[in-house]
C-alpha positions as CSV (number, residue, x, y, z in Angstrom):
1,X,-66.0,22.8,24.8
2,X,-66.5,19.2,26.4
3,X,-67.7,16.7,24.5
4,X,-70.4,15.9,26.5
5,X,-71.7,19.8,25.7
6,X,-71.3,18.8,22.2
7,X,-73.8,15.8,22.5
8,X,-75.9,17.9,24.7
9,X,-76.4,20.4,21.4
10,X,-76.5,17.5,19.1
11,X,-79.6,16.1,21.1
12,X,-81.0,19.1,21.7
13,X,-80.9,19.9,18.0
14,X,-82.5,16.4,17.2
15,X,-85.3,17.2,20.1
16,X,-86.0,20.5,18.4
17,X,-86.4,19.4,14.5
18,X,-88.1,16.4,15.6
19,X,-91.0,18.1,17.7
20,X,-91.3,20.7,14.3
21,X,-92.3,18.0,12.5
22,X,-94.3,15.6,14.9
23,X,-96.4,17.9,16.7
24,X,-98.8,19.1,13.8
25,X,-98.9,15.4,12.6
26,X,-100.1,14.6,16.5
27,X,-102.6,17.8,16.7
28,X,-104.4,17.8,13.2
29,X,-106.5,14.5,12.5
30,X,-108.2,15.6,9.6
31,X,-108.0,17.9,6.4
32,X,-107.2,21.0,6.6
33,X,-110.5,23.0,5.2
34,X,-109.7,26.6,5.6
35,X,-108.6,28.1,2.4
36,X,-106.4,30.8,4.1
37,X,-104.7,28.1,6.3
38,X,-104.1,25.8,3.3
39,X,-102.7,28.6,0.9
40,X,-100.7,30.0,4.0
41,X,-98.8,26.2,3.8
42,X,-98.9,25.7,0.4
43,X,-96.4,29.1,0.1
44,X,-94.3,28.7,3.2
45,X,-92.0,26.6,0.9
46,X,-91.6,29.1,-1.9
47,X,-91.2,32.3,0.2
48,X,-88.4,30.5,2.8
49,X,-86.2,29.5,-0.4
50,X,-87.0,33.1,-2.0
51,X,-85.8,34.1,1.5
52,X,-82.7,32.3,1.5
53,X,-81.9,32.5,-2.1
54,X,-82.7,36.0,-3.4
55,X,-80.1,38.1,-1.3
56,X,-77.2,35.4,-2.4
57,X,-77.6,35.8,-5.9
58,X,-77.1,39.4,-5.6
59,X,-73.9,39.4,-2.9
60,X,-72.1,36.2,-4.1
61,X,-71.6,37.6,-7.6
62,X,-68.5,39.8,-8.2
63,X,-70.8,43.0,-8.9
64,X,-74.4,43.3,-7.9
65,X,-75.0,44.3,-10.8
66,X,-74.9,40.9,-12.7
67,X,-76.7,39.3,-10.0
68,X,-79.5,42.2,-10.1
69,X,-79.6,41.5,-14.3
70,X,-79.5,37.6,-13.8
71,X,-82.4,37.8,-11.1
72,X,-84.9,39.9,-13.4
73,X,-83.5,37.8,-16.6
74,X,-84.8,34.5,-14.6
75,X,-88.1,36.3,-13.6
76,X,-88.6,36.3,-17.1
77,X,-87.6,33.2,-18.6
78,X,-89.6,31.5,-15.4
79,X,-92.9,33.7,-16.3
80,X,-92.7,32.8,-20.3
81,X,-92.7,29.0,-18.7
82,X,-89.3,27.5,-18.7
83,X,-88.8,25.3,-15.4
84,X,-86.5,25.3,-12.8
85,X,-83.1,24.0,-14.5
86,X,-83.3,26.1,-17.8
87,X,-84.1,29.1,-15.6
88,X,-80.3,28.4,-13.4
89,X,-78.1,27.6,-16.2
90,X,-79.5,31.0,-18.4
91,X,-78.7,32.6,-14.7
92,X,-75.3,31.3,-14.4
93,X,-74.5,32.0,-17.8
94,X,-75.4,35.4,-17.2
95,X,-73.4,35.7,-14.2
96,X,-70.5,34.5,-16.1
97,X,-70.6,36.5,-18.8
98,X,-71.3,39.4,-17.2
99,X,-68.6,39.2,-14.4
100,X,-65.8,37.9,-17.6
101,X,-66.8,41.0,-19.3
102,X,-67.4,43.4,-16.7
């Protein structure tokens, strides 16, 4: 590969996270008033990194298993109310333990 190919890609990356970002700012003026549009973009977040993380944490682990255990243990301690850090170390401990043991 050339390195003028390679700064073709790099540009044509930069062209196509760029026009993600500016062209909704360019078309929508206003608020956004429908409900089902706003709660369509309020989630897109959440289910992308469910998306990219929920299939790791059951194929990076040494068995499936643990990962399968960690993933409904985390459910849980995320639904009683415990945030986002407490919820990943009681998942990595888990992982650990599990895949020491097992």
């Amino acid at each position: 590969m050339e390195k003028h190919e390679i700064v073709i890609y790099i540009l044509l990356a930069i062209i196509a996270t760029n026009l993600i970002r500016v062209v909704p700012i360019a078309l929508i003026k206003g608020e956004i008033k429908n409900t089902f549009l706003r709660s369509f973009l309020y989630y897109v977040p959440y289910v992308t990194l469910a998306v990219m993380t929920f299939p790791d944490m059951i194929q990076t682990t040494l068995t499936p298993v643990s990962g399968i255990v960690s993933l409904l243990i985390g459910i849980i301690a995320a639904w009683v109310g415990l945030g986002l850090f407490p919820v990943a170390i009681i998942c990595c401990v888990i992982v650990y333990l599990m895949d020491c043991l097992g």
